[in-house]
Every structure is written in C-alpha cells, then in structure tokens.
Backbone bond lengths (Angstrom), bond angles and torsions (degrees), N, CA, C in turn:
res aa  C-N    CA-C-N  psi(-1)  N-CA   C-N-CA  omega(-1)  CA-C   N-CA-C  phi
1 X - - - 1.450 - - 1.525 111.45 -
2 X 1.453 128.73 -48.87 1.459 131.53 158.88 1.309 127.09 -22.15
3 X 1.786 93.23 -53.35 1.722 117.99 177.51 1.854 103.41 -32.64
4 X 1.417 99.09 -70.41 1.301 141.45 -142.05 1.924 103.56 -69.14
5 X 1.847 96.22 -37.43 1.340 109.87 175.39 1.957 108.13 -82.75
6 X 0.977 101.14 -23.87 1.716 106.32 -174.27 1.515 89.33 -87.87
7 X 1.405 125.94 -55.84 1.781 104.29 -170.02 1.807 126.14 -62.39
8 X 1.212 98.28 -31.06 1.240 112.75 151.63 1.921 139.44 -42.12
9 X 1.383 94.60 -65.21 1.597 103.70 149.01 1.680 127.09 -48.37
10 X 1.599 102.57 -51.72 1.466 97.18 165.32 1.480 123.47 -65.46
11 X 1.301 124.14 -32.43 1.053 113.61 176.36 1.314 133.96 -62.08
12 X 2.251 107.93 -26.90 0.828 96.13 -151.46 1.811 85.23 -111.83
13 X 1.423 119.47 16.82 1.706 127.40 162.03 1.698 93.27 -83.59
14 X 1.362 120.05 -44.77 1.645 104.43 -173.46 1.624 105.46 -72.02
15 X 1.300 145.42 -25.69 1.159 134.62 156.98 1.604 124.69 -38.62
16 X 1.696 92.81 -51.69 1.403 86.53 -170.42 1.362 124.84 -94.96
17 X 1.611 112.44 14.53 1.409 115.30 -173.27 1.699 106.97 -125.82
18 X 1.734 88.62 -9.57 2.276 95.44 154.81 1.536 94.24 -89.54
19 X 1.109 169.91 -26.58 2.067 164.41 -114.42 1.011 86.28 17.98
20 X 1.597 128.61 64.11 1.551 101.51 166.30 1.754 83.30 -83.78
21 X 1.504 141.90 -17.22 1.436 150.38 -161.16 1.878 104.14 62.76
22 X 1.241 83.86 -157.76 1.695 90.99 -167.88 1.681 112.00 -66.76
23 X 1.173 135.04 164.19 1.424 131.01 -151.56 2.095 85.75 -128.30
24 X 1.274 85.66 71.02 2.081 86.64 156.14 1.670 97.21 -174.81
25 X 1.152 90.31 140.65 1.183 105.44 165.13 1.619 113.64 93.57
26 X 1.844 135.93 -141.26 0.786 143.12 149.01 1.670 111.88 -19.25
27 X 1.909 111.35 -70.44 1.013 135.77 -164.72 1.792 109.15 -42.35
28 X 1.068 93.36 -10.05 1.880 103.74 -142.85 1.776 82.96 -102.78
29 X 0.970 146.59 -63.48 1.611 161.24 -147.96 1.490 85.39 -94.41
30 X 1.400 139.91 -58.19 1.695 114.39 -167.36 1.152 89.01 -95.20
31 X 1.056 159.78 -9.24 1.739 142.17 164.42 1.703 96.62 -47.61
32 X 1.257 91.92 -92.26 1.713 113.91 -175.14 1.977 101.93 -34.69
33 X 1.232 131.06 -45.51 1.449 112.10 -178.13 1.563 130.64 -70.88
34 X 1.873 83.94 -39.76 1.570 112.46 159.76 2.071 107.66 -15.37
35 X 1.754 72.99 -81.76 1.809 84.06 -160.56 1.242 102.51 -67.32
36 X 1.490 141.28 -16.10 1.951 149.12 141.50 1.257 105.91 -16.58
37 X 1.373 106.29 -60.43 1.095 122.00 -167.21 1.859 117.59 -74.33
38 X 1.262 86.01 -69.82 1.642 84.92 175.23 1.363 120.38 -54.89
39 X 1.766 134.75 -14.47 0.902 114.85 -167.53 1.948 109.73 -125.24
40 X 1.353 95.39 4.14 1.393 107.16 164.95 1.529 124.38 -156.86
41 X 1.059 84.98 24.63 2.057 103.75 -171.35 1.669 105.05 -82.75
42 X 1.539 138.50 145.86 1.139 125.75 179.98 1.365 98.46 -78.95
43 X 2.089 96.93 175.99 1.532 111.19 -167.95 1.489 82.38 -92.86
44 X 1.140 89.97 141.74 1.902 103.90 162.77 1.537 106.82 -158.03
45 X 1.563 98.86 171.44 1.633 96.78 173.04 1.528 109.94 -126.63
46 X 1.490 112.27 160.13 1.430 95.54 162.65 1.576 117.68 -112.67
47 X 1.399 98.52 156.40 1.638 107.92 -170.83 1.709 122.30 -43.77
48 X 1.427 102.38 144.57 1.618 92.70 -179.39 1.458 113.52 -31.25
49 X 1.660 90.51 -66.44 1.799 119.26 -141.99 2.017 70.89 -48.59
50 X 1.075 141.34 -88.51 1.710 148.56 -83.88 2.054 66.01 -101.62
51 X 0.804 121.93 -39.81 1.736 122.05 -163.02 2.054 97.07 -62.02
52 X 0.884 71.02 -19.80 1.812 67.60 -155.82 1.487 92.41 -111.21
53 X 1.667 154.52 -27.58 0.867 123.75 160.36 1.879 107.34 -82.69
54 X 1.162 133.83 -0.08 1.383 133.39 167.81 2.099 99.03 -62.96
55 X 1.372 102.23 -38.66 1.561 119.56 -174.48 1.557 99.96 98.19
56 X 1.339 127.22 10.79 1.501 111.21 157.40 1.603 138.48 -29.41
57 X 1.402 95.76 -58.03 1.935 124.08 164.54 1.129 103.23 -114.17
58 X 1.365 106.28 155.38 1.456 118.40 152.22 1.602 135.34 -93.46
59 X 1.260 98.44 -16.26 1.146 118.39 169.05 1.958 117.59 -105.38
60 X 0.782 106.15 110.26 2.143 113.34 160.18 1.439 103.54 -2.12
61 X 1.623 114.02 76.47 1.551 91.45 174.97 1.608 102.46 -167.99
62 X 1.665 97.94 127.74 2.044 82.55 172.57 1.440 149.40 -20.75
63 X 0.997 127.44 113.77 1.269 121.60 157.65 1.458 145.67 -76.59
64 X 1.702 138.68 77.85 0.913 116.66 -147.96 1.316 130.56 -79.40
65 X 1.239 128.02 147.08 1.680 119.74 -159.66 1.809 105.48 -139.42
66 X 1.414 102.93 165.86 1.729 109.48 -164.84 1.578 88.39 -98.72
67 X 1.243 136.59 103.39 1.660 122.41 -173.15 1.408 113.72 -93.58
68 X 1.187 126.42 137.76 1.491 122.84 147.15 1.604 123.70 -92.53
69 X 1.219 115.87 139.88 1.965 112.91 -174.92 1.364 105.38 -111.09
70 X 1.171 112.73 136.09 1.905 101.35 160.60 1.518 81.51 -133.26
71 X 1.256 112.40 177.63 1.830 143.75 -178.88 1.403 98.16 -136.78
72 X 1.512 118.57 133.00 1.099 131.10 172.24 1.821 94.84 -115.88
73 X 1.183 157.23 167.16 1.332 141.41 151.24 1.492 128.66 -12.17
74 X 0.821 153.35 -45.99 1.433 159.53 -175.05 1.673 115.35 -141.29
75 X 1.199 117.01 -13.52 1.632 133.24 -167.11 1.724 89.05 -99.97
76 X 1.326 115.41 135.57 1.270 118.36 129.38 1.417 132.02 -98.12
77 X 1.075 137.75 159.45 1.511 128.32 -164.67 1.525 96.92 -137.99
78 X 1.231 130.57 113.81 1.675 121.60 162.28 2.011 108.94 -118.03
79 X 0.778 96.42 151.27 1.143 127.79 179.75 1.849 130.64 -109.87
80 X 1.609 120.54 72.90 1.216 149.12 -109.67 1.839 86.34 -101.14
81 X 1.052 139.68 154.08 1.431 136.10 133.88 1.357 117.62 -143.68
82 X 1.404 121.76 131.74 1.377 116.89 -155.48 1.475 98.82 -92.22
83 X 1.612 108.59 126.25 1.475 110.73 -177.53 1.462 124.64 -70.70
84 X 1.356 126.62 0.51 1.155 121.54 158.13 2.162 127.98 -113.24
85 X 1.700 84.49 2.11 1.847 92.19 171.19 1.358 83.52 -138.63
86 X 1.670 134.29 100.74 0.921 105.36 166.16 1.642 114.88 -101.59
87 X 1.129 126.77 38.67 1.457 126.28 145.58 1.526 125.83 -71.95
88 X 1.624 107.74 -7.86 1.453 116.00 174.86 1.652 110.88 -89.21
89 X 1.514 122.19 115.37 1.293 92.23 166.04 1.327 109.57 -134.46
90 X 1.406 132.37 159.07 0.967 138.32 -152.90 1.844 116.51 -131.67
91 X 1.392 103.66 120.61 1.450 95.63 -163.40 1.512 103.48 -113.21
92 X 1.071 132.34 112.83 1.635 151.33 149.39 1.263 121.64 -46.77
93 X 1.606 130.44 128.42 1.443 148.91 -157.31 1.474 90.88 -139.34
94 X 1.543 128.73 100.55 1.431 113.32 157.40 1.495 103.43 -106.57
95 X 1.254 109.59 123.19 2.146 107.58 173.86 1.075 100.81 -90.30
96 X 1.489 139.78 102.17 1.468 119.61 -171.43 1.666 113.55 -74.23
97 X 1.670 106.98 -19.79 1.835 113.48 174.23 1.373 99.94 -63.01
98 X 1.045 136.60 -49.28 1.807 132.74 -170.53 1.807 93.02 -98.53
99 X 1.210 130.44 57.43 1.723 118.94 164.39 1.256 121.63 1.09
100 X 1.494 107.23 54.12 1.771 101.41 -155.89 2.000 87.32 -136.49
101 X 1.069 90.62 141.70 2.154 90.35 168.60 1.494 99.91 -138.63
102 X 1.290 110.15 144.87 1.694 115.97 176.00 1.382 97.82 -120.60
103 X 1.367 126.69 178.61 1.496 129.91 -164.08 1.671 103.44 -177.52
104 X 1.634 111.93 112.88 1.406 134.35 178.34 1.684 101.69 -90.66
105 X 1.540 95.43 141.43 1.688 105.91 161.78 1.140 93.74 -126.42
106 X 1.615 114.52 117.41 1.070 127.74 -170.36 1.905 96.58 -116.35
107 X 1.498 108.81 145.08 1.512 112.20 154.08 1.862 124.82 -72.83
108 X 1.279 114.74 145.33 1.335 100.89 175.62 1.466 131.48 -33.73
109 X 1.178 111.43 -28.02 1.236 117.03 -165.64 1.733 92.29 -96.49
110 X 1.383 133.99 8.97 1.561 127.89 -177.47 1.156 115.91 77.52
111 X 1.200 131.96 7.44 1.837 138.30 152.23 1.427 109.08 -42.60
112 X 1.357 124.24 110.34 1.342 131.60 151.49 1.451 117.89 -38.76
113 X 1.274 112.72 103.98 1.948 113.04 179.39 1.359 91.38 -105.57
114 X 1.167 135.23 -41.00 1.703 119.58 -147.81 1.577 92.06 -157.08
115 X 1.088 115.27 163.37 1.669 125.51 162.71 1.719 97.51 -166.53
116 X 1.502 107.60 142.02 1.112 116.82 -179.38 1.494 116.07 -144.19
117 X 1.601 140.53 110.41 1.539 146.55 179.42 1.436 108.91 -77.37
118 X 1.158 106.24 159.47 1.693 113.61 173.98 1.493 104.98 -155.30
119 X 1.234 143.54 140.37 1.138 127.30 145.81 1.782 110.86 -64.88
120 X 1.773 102.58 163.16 1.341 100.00 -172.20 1.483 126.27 -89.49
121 X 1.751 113.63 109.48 1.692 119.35 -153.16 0.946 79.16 122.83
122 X 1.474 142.07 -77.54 1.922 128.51 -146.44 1.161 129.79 -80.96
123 X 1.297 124.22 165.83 1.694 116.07 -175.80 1.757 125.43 -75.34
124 X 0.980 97.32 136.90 1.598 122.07 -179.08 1.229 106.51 -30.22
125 X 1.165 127.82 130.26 1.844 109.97 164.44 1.654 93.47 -132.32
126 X 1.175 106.80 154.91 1.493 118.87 158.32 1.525 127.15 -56.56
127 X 1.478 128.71 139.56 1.447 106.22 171.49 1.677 98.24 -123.23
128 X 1.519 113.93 150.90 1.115 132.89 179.46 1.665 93.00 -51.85
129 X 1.511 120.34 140.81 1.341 127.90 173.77 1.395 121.74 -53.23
130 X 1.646 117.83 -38.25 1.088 119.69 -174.25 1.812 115.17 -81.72
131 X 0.993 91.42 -21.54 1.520 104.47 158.47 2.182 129.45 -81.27
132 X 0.651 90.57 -21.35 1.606 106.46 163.81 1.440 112.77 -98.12
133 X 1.640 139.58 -54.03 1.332 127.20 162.98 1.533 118.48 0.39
134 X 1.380 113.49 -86.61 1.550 108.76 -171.10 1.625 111.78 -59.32
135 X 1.297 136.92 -11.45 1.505 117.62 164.28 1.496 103.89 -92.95
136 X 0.869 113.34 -32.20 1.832 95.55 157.82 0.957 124.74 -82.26
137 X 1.434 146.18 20.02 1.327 143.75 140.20 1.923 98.20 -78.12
138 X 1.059 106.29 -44.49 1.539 89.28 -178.12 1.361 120.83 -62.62
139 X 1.550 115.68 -17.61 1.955 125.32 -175.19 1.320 83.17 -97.64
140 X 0.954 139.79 -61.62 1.330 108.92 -171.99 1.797 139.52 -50.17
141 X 1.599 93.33 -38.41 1.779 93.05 173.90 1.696 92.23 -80.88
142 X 1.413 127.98 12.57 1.501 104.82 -178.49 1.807 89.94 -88.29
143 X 1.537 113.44 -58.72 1.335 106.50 -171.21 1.231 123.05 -64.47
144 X 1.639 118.84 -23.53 1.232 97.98 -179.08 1.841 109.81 -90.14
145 X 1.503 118.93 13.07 1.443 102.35 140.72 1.189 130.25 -93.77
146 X 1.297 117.77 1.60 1.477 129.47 165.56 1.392 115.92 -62.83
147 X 1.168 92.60 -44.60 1.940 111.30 174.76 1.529 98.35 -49.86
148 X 1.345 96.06 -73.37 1.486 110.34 177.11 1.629 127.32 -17.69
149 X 1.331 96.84 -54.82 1.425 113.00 171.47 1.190 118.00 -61.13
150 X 1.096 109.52 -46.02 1.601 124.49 -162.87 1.264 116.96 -83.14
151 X 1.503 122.64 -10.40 1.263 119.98 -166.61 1.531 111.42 -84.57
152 X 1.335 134.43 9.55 1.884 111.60 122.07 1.838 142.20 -50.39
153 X 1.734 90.17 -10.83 1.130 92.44 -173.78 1.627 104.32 117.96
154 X 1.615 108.42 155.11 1.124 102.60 -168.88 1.259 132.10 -95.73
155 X 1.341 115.69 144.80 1.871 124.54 -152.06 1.908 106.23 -82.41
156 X 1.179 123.83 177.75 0.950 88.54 -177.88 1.977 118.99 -87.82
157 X 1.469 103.96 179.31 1.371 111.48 -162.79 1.382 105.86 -72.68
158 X 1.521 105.58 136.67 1.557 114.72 167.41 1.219 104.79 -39.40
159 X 1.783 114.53 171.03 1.629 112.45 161.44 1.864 94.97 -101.01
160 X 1.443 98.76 131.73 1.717 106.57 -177.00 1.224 101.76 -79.75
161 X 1.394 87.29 133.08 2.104 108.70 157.59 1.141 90.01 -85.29
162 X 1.789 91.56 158.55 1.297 112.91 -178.70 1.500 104.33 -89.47
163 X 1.432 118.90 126.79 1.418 120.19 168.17 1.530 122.19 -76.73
164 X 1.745 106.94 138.53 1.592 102.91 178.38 1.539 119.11 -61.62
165 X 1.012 118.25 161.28 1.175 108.40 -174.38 1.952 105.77 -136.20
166 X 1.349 129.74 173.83 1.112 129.16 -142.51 1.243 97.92 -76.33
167 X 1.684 143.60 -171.02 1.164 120.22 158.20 1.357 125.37 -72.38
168 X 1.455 143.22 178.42 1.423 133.47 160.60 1.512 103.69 74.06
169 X 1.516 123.11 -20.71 1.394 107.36 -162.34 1.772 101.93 -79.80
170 X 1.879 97.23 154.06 1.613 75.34 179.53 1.312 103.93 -101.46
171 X 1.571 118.71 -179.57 1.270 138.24 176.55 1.759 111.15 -57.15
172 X 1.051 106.23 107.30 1.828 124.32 175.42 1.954 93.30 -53.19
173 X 1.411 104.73 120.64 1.275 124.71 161.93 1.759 116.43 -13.10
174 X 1.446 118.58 -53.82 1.220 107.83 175.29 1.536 99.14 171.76
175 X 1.220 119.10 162.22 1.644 129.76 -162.04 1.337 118.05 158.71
176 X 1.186 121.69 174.22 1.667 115.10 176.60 1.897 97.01 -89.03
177 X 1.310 107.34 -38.46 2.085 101.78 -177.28 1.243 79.71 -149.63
178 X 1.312 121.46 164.62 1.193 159.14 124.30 1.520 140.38 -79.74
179 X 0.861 161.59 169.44 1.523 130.50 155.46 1.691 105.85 -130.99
C-alpha cells in the first residue's frame, strides 16, 4: 500500500514539474503529444504569412516547430509545437479534395486562441472562433485518439506530404512537411 501511495506522489511531482498539468480531459491529449512531439517530432517550420496572422511574429518570418504528421485519406493532420513557446501549439488541417488548410493556436492545455483558413496558394485569413469551434472539435477527438493509440510510445513516422503553403510564402529551409 506505501508502494502505491509513493508511486502516485511521483507521478503526480513528475506531472507538475514536466506542465504536462492534470491528466483529463483536453490537458491529457496535448500534454502526452506535446512531449511526442518535442522529443521525437520532425524539425519543421511554419509559414510566415499563417505565423504572423496566428500572431506568433510580428514580423514575416518562420516559426520553428517539433511536428507530428498522420494521413487520414485526403487530410493531413500535423500536430505543431513551437520550439521556443512551447505552450503554443498549433494544429494543421490540409484537405487536399477541397485545396483548403485551416490552422489552430491552441494553449497547452487545448484552449482555442486563434484559428486561421486559407485556400491552398491563397492568403491566410482569420476565422471568427465561433466559426472554427466545430472543426476543432473534430481535430481534437482526432488527436486525442491518436494519443490514445500512441500511448506505448511512438510508432514509426508516417512518410510526410508536403503541405500547401500560403501564397508568396517561401520554402522553410528543410523538414519532412511544413504546413
């Protein structure tokens, strides 16, 4: 019974001294991809234009991030963490049947901060929150059964498509995708 009270404590001092925070809910699916991500996720960047109307930069300029990819049929799905805030993370929707990509700024804990659509080639626009909600309710129960899956640890990596990217933006230095 001691055992049981001490592994517990450790578990729940290593929670709070990684922020993965409490393990339900939201908290529970970007904790666990988070550190996926940061600790075996490829290097990629994200595009000026989508960085800077998300409000990442203020200025036109990469963002570099720890990515995770999955492929659903026509969807790519990445899973973004910005390597120098990584409480920001940012989740990518490319539909390649509708040439269309959407893009969440999510808080660690999965708080909707920002979402922004583009068709693929055109410029980024912002979408009102209440209008983005229901496709991030659908990325969200996607990753956090991804989590789900994954929680032996991660299998090996899809092969990345290349994601469209805004117009004008240039090509990120090097990575498996970008979005």
């Amino acid at each position: 019974m001691k055992a049981c009270g001490r592994v517990g404590r450790l578990l729940f001092v290593t929670i709070c001294i990684t922020g993965m925070g409490p393990l339900r809910g939201d908290a529970a699916w970007t904790g666990a991809l988070t550190q996926q991500a940061l600790t075996s996720g490829f290097q990629a960047t994200l595009p000026p234009h989508v960085s800077v109307v998300l409000g990442l930069v203020s200025k036109s300029e990469s963002v570099p991030v720890r990515q995770l990819v999955s492929r659903t049929g026509q969807k790519v799905h990445t899973y973004n963490v910005v390597v120098a805030h990584p409480k920001d993370v940012v989740l990518f929707v490319v539909d390649e049947s509708a040439q269309s990509t959407i893009a969440f700024l999510l808080s660690s804990g999965g708080k909707l901060r920002k979402a922004v659509s583009y068709p693929n080639g055109g410029e980024p626009h912002e979408l009102p929150l209440s209008e983005a909600r229901p496709s991030l309710a659908r990325e969200r129960r996607y990753w956090s059964d991804y989590a789900a899956g994954s929680s032996a640890g991660p299998g090996p990596a899809p092969k990345p498509a290349d994601v469209p990217k805004p117009v004008d933006a240039p090509k990120p230095p090097s990575g498996p995708t970008s979005p």
